[in-house]
Residue frames as a rotation matrix with the C-alpha (Angstrom) as fourth column:
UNK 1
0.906 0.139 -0.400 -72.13
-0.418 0.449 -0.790 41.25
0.070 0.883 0.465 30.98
UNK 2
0.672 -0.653 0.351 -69.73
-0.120 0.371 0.921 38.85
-0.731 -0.661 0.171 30.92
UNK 3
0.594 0.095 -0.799 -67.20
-0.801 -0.022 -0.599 38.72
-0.075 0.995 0.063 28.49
UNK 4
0.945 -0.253 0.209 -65.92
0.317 0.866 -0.386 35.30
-0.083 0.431 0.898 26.50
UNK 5
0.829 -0.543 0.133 -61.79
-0.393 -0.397 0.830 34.78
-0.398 -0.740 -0.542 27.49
UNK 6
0.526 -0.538 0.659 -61.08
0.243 0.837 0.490 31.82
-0.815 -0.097 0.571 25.98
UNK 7
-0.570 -0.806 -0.157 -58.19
-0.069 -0.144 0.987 31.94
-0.819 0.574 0.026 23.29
UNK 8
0.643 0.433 0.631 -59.55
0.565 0.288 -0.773 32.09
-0.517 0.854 -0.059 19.31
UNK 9
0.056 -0.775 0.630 -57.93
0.933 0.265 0.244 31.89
-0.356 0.574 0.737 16.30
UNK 10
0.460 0.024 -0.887 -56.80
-0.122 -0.988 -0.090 35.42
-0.879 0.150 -0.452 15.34
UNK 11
0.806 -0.413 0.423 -55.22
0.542 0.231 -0.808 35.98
0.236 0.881 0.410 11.44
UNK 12
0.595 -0.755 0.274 -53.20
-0.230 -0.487 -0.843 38.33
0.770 0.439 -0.463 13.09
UNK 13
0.501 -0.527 0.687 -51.97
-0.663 0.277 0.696 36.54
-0.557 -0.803 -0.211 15.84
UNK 14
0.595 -0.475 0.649 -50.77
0.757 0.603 -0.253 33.84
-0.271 0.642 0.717 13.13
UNK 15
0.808 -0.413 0.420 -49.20
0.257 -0.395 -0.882 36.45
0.530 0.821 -0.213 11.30
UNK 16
0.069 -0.843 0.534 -46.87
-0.925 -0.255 -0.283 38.17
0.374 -0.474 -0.797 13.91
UNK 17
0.832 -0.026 0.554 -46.54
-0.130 0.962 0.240 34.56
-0.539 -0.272 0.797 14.87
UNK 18
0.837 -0.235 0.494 -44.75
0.527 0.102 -0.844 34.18
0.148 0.967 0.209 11.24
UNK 19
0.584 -0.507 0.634 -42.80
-0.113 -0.824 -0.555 37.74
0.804 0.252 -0.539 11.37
UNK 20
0.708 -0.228 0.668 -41.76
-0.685 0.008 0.729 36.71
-0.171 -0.974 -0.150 14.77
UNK 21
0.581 -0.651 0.489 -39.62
0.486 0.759 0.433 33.73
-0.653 -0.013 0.757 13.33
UNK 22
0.828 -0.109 0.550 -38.27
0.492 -0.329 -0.806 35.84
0.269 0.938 -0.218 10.81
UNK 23
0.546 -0.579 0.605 -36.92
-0.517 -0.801 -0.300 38.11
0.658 -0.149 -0.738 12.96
UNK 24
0.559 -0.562 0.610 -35.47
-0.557 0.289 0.778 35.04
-0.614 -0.775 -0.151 15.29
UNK 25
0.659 -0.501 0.561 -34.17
0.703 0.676 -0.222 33.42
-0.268 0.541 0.797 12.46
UNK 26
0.534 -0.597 0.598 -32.40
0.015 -0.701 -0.713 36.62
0.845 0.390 -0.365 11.29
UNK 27
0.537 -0.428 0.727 -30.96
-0.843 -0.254 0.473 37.34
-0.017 -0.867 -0.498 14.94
UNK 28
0.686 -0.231 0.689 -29.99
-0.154 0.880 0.449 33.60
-0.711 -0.414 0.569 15.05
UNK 29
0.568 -0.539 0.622 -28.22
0.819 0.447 -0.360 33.22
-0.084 0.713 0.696 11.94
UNK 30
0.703 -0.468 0.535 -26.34
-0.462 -0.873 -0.157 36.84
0.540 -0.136 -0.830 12.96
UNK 31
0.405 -0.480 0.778 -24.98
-0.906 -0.099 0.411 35.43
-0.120 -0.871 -0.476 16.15
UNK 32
0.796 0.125 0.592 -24.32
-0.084 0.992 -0.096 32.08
-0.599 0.027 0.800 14.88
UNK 33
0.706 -0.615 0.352 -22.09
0.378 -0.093 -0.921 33.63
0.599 0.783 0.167 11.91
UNK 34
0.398 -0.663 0.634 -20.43
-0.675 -0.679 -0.287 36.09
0.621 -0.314 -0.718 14.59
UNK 35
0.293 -0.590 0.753 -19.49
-0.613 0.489 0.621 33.66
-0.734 -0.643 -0.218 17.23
UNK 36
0.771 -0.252 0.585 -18.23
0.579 0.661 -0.477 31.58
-0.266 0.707 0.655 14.13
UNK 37
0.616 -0.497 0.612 -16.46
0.269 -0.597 -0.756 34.55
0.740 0.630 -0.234 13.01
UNK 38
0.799 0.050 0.599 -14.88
-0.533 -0.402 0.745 34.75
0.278 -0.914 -0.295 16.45
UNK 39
0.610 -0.422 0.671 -13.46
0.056 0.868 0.494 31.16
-0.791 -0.263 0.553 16.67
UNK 40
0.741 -0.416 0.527 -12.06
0.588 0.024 -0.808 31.59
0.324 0.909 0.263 13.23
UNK 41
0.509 -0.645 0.570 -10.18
-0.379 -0.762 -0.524 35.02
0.773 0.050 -0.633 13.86
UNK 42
0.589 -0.383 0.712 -8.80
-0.785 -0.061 0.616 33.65
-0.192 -0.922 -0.337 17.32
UNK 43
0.698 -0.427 0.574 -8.03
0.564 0.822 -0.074 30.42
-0.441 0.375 0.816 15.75
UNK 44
0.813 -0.185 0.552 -6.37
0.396 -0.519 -0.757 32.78
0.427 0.834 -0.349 13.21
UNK 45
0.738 -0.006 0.674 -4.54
-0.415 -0.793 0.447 34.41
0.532 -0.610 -0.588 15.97
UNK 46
0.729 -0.428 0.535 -3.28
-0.445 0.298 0.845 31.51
-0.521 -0.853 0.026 17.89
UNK 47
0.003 -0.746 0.666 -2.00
0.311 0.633 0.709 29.64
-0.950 0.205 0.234 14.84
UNK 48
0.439 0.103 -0.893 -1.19
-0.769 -0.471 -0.432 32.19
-0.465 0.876 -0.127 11.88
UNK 49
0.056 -0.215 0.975 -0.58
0.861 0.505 0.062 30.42
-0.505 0.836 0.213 8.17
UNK 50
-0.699 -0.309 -0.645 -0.12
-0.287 -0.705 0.649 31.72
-0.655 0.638 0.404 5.20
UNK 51
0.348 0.806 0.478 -3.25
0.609 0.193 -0.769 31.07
-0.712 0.559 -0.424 2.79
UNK 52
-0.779 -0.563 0.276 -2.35
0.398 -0.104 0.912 32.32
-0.484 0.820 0.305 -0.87
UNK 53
0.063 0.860 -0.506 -6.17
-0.048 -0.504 -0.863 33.64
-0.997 0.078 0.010 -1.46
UNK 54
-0.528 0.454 -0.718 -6.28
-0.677 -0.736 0.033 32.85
-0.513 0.503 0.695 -5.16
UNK 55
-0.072 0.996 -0.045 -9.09
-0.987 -0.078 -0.142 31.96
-0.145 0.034 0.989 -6.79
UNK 56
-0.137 -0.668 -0.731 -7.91
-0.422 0.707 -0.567 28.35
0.896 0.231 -0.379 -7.02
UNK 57
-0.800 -0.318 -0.509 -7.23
0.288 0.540 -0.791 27.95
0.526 -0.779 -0.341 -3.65
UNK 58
-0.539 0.766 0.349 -10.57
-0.631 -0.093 -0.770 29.81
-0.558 -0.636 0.534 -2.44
UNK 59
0.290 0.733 -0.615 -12.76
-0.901 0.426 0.082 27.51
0.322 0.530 0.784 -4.61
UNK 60
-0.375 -0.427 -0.823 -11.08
-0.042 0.894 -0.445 24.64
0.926 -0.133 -0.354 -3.39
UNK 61
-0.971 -0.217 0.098 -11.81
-0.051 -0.214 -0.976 25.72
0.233 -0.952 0.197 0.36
UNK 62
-0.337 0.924 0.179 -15.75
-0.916 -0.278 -0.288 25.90
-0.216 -0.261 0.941 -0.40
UNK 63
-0.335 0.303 -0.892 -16.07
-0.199 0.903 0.381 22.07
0.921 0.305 -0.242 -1.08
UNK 64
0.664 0.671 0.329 -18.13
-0.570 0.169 0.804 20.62
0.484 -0.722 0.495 2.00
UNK 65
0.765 -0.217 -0.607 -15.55
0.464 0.839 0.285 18.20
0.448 -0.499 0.742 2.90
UNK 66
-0.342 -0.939 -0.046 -12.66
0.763 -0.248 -0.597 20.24
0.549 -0.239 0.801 3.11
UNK 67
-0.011 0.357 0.934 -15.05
-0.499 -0.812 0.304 22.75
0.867 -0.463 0.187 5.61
UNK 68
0.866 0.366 0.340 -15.96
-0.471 0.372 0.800 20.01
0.166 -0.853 0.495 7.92
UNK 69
0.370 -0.908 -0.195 -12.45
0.647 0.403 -0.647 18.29
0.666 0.113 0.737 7.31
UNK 70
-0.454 -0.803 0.386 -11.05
0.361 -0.563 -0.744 21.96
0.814 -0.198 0.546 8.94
UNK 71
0.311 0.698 0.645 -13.95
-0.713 -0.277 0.644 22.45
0.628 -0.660 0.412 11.47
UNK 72
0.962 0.061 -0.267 -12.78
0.069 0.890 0.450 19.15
0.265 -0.452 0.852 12.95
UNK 73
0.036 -0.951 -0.306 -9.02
0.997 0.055 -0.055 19.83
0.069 -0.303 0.950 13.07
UNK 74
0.491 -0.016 -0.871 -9.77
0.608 -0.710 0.356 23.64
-0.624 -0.704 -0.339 14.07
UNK 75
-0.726 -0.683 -0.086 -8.32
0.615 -0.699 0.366 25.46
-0.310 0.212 0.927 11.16
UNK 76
-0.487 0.327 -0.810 -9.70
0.177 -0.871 -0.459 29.18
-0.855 -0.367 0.366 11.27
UNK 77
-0.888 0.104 -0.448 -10.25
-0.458 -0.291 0.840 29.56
-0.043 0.951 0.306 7.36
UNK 78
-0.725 0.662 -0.191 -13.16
0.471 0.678 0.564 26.51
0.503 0.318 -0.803 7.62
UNK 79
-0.117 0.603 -0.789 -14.81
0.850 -0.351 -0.394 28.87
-0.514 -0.717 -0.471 10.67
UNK 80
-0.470 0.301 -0.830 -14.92
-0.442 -0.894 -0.074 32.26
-0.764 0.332 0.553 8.81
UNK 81
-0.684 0.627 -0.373 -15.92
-0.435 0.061 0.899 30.52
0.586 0.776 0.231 5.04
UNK 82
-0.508 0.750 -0.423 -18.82
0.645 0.657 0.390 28.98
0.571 -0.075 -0.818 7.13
UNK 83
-0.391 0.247 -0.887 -19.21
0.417 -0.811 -0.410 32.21
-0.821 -0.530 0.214 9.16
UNK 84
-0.825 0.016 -0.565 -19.71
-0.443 -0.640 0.628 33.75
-0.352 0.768 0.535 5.57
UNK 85
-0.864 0.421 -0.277 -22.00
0.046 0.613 0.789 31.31
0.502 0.669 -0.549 4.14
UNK 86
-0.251 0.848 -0.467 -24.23
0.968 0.225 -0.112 30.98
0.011 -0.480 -0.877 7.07
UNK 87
-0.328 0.259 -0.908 -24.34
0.499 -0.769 -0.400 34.86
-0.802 -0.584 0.123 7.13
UNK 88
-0.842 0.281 -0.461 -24.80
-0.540 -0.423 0.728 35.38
0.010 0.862 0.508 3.18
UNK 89
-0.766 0.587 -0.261 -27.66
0.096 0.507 0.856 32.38
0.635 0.631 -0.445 3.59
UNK 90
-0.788 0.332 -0.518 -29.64
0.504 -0.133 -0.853 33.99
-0.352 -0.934 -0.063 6.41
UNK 91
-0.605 0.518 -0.605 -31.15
-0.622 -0.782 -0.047 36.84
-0.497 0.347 0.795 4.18
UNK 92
-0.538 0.627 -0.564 -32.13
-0.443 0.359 0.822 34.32
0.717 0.692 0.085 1.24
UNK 93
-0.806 0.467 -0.364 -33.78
0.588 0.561 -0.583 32.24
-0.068 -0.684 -0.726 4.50
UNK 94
-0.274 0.764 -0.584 -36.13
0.247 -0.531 -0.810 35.24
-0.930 -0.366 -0.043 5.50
UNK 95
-0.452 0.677 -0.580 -36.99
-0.892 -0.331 0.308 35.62
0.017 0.657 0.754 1.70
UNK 96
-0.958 0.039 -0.285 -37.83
0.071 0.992 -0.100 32.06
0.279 -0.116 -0.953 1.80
UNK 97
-0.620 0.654 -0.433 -39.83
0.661 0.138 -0.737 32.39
-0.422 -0.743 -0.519 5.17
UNK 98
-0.641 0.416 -0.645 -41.35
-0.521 -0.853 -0.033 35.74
-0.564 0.314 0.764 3.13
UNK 99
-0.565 0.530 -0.632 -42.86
-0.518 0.368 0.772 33.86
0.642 0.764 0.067 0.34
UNK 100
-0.599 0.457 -0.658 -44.61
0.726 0.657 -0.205 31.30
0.339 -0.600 -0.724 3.35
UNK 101
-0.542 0.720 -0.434 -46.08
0.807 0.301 -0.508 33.74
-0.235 -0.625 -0.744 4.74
UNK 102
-0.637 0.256 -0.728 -47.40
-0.611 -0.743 0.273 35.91
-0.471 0.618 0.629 2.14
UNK 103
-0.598 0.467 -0.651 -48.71
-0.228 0.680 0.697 32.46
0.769 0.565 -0.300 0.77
UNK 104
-0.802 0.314 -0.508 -50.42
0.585 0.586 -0.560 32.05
0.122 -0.747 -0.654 4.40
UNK 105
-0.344 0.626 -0.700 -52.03
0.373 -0.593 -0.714 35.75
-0.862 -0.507 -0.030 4.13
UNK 106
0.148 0.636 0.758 -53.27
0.963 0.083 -0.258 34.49
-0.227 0.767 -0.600 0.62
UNK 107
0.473 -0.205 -0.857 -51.06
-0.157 -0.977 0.147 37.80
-0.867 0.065 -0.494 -0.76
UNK 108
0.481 -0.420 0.769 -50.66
0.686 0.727 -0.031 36.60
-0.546 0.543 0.638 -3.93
UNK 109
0.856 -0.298 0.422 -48.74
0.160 -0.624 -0.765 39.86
0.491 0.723 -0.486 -5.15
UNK 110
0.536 -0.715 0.450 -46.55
-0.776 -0.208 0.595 39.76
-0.332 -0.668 -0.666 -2.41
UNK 111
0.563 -0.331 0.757 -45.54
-0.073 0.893 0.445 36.50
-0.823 -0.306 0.479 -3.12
UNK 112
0.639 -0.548 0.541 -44.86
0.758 0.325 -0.566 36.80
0.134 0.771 0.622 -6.79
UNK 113
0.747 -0.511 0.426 -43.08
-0.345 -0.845 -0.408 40.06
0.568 0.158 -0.808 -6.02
UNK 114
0.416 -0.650 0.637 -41.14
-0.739 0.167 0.653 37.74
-0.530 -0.742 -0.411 -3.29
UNK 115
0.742 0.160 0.651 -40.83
0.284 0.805 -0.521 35.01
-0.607 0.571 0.552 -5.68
UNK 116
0.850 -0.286 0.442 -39.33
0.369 -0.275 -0.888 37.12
0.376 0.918 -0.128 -7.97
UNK 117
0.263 -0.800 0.540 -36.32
-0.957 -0.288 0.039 38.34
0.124 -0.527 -0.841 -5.54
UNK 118
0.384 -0.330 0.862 -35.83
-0.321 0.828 0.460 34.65
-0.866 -0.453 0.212 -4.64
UNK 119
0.801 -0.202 0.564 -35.28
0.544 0.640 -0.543 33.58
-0.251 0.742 0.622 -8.79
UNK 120
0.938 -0.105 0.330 -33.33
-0.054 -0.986 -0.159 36.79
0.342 0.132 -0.930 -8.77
UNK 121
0.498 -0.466 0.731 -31.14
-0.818 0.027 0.574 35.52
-0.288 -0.884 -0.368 -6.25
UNK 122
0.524 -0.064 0.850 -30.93
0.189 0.981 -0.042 32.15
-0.831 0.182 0.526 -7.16
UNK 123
0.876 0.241 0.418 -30.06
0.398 0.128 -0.908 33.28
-0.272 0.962 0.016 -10.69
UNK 124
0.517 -0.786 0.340 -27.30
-0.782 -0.595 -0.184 35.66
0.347 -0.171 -0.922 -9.50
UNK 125
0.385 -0.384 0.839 -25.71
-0.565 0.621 0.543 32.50
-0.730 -0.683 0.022 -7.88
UNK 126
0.714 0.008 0.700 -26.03
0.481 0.722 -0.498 30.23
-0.509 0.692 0.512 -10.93
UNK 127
0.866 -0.229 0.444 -24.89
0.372 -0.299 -0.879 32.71
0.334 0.926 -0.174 -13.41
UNK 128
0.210 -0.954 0.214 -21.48
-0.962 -0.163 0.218 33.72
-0.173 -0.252 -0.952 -11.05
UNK 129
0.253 -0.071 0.965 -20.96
-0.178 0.977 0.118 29.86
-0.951 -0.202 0.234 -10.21
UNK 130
0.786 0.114 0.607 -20.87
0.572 0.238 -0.785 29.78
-0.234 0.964 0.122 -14.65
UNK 131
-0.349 -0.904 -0.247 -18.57
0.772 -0.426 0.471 33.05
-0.531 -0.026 0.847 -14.79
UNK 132
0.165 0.356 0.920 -20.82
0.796 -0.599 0.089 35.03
0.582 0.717 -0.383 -16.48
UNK 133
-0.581 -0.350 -0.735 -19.83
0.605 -0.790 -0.102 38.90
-0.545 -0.504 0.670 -15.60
C-alpha cells in the first residue's frame, strides 16, 4: 500500500506556524533592545554627561524627534530610552500576535480573555500618561 506524501493543510501545522513567530518576535525584540542597550552604555562610557533625570527632563527625552535627533548624533540616553521602549513593547506585541491567533483557532474565550489583558494594558498606559496613581 502506498501511502499519499504530498503536503496538506494541517490546523496544527498553521498553529505552531503562529507560536513560532511569537517566539521569534520575542527573541528578536530581546536582542534588538540588548544590542541597543549596549551602544547606549558604551556610548555612555566613551562620552559621560551629566543628565539631571527629573521628570521634566525624562518626558522631554521621550518625544520622537529628540530620540532620532540623538540616534543620529550618537548620544547614549536616545539608545537606552529606545532600548527600553522596544523592550517594554515586545510583550504587548506577543499579546497582540496572541489575540491573532486565538482568532485563527476560532478560540473565542481565549481571545476575549487576551483582549482583555491588551485593554488592560492599554488602559494602564493612558491612565499613567493622565497621572492618575
Amino acid at each position: 500500500m502506498k501511502q499519499d506524501s504530498s503536503p496538506s493543510f494541517s490546523p496544527m501545522a498553521e498553529e505552531q506556524k503562529v507560536y513560532a513567530g511569537v517566539y521569534h518576535m520575542l527573541i528578536a525584540g530581546m536582542i534588538v533592545s540588548n544590542v541597543l542597550f549596549v551602544i547606549g552604555i558604551i556610548l555612555a562610557f566613551l562620552h559621560p554627561q551629566y543628565f539631571p533625570l527629573s521628570a521634566s527632563w525624562v518626558r522631554e527625552q521621550y518625544r520622537p524627534s529628540v530620540i532620532f535627533h540623538g540616534l543620529a548624533h550618537g548620544q547614549p540616553t536616545s539608545f537606552l530610552l529606545l532600548g527600553t521602549l522596544l523592550l517594554i513593547l515586545t510583550p504587548v506585541a506577543r499579546v497582540i500576535v496572541s489575540i491573532y491567533a486565538f482568532w485563527l483557532d476560532r478560540d473565542r474565550k481565549y481571545v476575549a480573555v487576551t483582549l482583555t489583558v491588551l485593554i488592560i494594558m492599554v488602559l494602564t498606559v493612558i491612565l499613567g500618561l493622565l497621572g492618575v496613581r
